[in-house]
C-alpha positions as CSV (number, residue, x, y, z in Angstrom):
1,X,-14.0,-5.3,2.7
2,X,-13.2,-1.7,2.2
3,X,-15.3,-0.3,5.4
4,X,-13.3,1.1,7.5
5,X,-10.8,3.0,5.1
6,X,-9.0,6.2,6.0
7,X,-9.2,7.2,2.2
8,X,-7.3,10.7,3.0
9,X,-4.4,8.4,4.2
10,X,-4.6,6.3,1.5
11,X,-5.2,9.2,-1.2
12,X,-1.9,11.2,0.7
13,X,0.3,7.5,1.0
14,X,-0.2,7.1,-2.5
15,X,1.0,10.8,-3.5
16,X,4.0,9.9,-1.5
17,X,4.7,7.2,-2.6
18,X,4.6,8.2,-6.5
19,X,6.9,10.9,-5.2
20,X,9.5,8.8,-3.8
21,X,9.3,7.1,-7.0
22,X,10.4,9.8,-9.0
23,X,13.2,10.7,-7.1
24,X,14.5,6.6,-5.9
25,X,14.6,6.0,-9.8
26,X,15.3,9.1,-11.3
27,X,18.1,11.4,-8.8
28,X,18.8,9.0,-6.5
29,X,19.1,5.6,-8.3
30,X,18.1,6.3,-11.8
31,X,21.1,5.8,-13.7
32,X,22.4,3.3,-11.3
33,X,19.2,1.4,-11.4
34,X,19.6,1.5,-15.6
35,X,23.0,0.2,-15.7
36,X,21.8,-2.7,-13.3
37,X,19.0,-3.5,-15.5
38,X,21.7,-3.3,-18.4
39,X,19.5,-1.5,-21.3
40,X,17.6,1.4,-21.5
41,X,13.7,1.2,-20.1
42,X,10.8,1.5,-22.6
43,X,9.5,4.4,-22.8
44,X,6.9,4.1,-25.1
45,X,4.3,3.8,-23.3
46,X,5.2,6.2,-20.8
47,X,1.5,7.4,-19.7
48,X,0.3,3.5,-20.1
49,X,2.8,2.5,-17.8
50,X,2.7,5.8,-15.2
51,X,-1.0,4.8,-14.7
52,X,-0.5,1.5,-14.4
53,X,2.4,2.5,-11.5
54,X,-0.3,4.6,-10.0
55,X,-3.2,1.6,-10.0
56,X,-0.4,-0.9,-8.1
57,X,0.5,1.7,-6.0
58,X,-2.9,2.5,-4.9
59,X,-3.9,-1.5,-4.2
60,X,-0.6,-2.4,-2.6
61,X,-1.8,0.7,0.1
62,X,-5.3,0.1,0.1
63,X,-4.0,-3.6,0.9
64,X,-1.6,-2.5,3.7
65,X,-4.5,-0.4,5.0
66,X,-7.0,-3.4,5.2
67,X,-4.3,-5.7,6.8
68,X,-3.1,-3.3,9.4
69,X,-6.7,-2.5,10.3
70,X,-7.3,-6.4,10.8
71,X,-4.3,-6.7,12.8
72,X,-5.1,-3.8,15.2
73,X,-2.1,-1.9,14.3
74,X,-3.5,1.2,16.1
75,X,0.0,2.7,16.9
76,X,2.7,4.3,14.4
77,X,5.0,1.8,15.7
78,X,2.1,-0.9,15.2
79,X,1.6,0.3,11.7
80,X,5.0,0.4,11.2
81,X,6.1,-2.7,11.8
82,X,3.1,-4.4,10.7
83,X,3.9,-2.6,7.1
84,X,7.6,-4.4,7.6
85,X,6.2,-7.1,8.2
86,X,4.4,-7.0,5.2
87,X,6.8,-6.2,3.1
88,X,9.4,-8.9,4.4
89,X,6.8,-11.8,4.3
90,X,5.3,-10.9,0.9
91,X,7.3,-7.9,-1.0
92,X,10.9,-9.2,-0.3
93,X,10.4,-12.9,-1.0
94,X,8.8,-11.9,-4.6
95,X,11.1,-9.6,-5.4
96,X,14.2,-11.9,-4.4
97,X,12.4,-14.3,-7.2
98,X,14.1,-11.5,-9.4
99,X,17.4,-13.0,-8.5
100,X,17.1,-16.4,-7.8
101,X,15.3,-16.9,-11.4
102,X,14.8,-14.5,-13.4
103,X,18.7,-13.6,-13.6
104,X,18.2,-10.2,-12.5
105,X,21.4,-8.6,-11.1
106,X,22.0,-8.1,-6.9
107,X,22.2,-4.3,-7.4
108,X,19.4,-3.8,-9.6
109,X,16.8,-6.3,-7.5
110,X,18.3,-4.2,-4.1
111,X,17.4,-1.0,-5.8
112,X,14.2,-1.8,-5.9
113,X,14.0,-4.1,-2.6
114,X,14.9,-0.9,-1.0
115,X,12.4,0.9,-3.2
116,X,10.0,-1.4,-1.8
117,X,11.1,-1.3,1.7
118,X,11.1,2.4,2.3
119,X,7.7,2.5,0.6
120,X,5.9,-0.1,2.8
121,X,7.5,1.7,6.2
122,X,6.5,5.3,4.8
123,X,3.0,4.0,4.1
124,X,2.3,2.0,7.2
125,X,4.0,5.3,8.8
126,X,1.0,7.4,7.6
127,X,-1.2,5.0,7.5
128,X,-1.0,4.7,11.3
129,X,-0.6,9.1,12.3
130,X,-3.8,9.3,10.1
131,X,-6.4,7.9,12.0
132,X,-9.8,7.1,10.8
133,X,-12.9,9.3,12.6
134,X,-14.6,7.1,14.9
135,X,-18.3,6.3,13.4
């Protein structure tokens, strides 16, 4: 299932991605995104829950990789929109489960929507530039 795998793009989406992460909840949205979730996170199990941010991230891109290779999403536009795709068809209609059910507020589910969003495009996005070497 994994043959196939640009692991450098995958290894350099996931550093990206944990990047925009610290800046879409801490200086861009943090204390926007805190307010919307209307307490203060947990914290406690900061490193627990870091890693376990790392694992998802690295599976949700490793996933993305697989599905964009099955689709022949050869091009960055391809990859691109295949990764929207993606995220629209899967991502967004899970997420808006947030506020249909759970009771989640529109800003705080949009923050991360858009977290989402900009992830899946900047993934697919380097997913596609970083081709694998031909075997």
């Amino acid at each position: 299932m994994l043959k196939g795998i640009n692991w450098i793009a995958v290894l350099v989406a996931v550093v990206l991605l944990e990047a925009l992460g610290f800046l879409w909840y801490g200086p861009l949205f943090g204390e926007r995104w805190t307010a919307a979730l209307g307490k203060e996170p947990d914290m406690s199990n900061f490193a627990v829950n870091m890693s376990l941010g790392v694992v998802n991230t690295i599976i949700i891109v490793l996933g993305l990789s697989w599905l964009l290779r099955h689709l022949g999403a050869t091009s960055l536009q391809a990859a691109v929109l295949g990764a929207l795709a993606a995220w629209f068809f899967f991502n967004f209609t899970t997420m808006a489960v947030e506020y249909i059910y759970v009771g989640h507020s529109a800003e705080f589910v949009l923050i991360n929507m858009g977290f989402q969003l900009v992830s899946y495009v900047l993934a697919g996005a380097v997913l596609g530039l970083m081709k694998p070497k031909a075997a």
